[in-house]
LUMNU-944519 format. One record per residue (C-alpha): x, y, z. Coordinates in steps of 0.2 Angstrom, whole numbers, plus 5000, padded with zeros to 4 digits. Layout:
LUMNU-944519
XYZ;...
END
This chain:
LUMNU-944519
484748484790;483348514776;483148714773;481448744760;480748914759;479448854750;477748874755;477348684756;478448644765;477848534779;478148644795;477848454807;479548414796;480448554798;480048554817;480548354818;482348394810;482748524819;482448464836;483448274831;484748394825;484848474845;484648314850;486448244842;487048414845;488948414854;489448594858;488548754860;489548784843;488048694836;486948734843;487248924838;487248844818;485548764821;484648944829;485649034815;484948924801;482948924807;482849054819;484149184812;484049344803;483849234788;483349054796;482248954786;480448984798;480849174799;480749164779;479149054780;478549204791;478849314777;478049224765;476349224772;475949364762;475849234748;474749124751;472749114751;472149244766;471049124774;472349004777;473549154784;473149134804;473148934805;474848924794;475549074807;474948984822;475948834815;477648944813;477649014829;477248854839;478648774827;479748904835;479148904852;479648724851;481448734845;481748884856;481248774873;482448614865;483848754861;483748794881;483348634886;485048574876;486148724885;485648684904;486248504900;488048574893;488248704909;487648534920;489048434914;490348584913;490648564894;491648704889;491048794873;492248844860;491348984851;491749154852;490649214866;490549204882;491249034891;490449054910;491548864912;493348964909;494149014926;493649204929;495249334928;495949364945;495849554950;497349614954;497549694972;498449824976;500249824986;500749925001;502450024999;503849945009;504150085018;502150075024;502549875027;503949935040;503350085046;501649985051;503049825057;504149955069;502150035076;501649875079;503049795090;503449985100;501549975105;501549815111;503049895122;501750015129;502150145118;501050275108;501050335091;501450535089;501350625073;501550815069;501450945055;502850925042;503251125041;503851185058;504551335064;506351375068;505851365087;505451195088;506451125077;508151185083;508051305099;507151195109;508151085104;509651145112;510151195093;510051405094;510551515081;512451535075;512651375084;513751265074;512851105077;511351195064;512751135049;512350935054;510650995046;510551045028;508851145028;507451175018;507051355024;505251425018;504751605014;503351715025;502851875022;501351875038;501751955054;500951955071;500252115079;500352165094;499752325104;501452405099;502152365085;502152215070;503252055075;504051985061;503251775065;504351645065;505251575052;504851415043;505551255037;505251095031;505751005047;507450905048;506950775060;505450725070;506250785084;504950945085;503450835088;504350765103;504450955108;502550995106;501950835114;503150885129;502351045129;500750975131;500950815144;501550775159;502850615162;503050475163;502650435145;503350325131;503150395113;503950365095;503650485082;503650415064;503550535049;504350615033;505750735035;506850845021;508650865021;509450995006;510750895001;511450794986;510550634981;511350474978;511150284981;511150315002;510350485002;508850574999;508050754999;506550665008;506350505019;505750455033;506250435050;505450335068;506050425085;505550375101;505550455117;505450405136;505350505150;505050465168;505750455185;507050345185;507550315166;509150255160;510250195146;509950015154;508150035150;508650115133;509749965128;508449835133;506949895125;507949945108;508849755110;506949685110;506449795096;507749725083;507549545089;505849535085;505949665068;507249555063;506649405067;508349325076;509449355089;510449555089;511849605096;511749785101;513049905104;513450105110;514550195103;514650375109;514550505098;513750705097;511850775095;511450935104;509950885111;510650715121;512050665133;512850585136;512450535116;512950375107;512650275089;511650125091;512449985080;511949785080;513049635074;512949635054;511649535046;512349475032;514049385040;513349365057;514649475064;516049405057;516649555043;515849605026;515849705011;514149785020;514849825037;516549865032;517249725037;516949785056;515649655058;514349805065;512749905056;512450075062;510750085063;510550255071;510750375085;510150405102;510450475120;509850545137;508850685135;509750845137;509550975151;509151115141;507851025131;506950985147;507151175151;506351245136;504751155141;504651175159;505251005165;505751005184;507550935181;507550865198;506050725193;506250685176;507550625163;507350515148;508050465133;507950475113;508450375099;507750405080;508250285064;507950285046;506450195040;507250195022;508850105033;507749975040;506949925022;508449915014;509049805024;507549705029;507149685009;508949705002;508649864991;510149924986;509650114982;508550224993;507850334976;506850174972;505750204986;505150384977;505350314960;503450284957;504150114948;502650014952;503949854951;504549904968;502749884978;502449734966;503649624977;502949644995;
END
């Protein structure tokens, strides 16, 4: 390339070396060398555009004229050259922008696994005809444990370890101020079942998902918070039959294979007869683990026929109605589903965990 900043230099010259030199050009790396070196800050025709100043003043506007359409011309060819590199996807190798290299993938976000499952147990109860029920997280003590066949003193109110909350307000009345009720962070889900009962009429088939707070020590199996699924069905003629088959379709198709379930019976206030749902072991098909304890079952949760006093405490005609109740762990269903082996790592806020799903 010739570079002459003196004022004779033959601008047709200049104008037929630069554009041979875009011509042979290879990469976009040369070209950027050709514009810096005649059309840069310090380029040869941006110097010759200074340099007008020197010569005879008559002379000034043809000479400028010739500069400018010099420039005009190499600035086409520059452009020209470009579309012809993006044409043929050459990829550039200077430092600025390469349009050619594959763009950087955004990443998306990840639901939680407990959302994965809670949305997983929705979606296969609905497609049983059953709706989805949810209710406020701080209840009062009537809900939550005397409707529930769970009164005060009881000693069933132990198998509950709860989160009791302070209120100064109190309800007036004509007569006197009533102290209002106590409130707690509610142990179980079992209180929305209450307030919809309260509300509707059977038949009906419900589950009621939700968070729930237990005070009690935290290790690899327990937590202050998590989250339970409980169902209820009410109707005429409801039985445990009717139980057992719905829960054995809902873990064959959560789990994706054939279950074995079994009821074992057991205690809660608010059911009975009462009984602890478990299914064949996952992990040795039944045959005896380290997981199940070598008894070749999971326990999976609880359930029962409603109890009569609960039906009492909202006004059910015990002659027309019964129904029955299970609830399970959501936490228990992930960590099995996903084989995590400690329920804190769902409240961890270890972005790692959601990454996986």
């Amino acid at each position: 390339m010739k570079k002459n900043n003196d004022e004779n230099t033959n601008i047709l010259s200049i104008k037929n070396d630069v554009l041979q030199a875009i011509h042979g050009a290879n990469s976009a790396s040369e070209l950027n060398k050709i514009y810096n070196a005649y059309l840069g800050k310090n380029g040869v025709l941006r110097n010759l555009l200074r340099s007008i100043g020197d010569i005879p003043a008559e002379k000034r506007p043809g000479y400028a004229k010739e500069i400018h359409n010099v420039i005009a011309a190499i600035e086409n060819s520059l452009r020209d050259k470009e579309g012809v590199f993006l044409e043929n996807n050459i990829q550039t190798t200077d430092k600025g922008l390469d349009i050619t290299m594959p763009g950087i993938k955004i990443k998306n976000g990840h639901l939680h696994p407990l959302t994965l499952i809670e949305r997983r147990i929705e979606h296969i109860f609905s497609s049983l005809g059953f709706g989805v029920v949810e209710g406020p997280e701080v209840e009062d003590e009537w809900h939550n444990f005397d409707a529930l066949n769970i009164p005060k003193n009881h000693p069933a109110r132990d198998m509950w370890d709860t989160f009791w909350l302070r209120s100064k307000q109190k309800i007036s009345n004509s007569k006197k101020q009533i102290p209002s009720p106590r409130l707690l962070l509610r142990t179980h889900t079992s209180p929305v079942q209450i307030r919809y009962m309260e509300m509707h009429e059977p038949p009906f088939r419900i589950i009621v998902p939700g968070k729930v707070y237990r005070f009690e020590a935290t290790d690899a199996s327990h937590e202050l918070q998590f989250n339970q699924v409980e169902g209820l069905m009410v109707g005429k003629d409801i039985s445990v039959a009717n139980f057992k088959y719905i829960i054995g379709v809902f873990f064959e198709r959560f789990f994706g294979t054939k279950i074995n379930v079994r009821l074992r019976a057991s205690y809660f206030p608010f059911t009975e007869p009462s009984f602890e749902v478990d299914i064949n072991c996952l992990f040795c098909s039944g045959k005896g683990c380290s997981t199940c304890g070598h008894s070749g079952w999971l326990e999976m949760g609880g359930a029962g026929m409603v109890h009569s006093e609960v039906f009492n405490a909202v006004k059910y005609d015990l002659k027309l109605v019964q129904g029955f109740a299970f609830g399970f762990g959501l936490e228990r269903f992930a960590m099995m589903k996903y084989r995590i082996p400690d329920i804190r790592l769902f409240n961890s806020g270890d972005i790692r965990l959601s990454q996986q799903f």
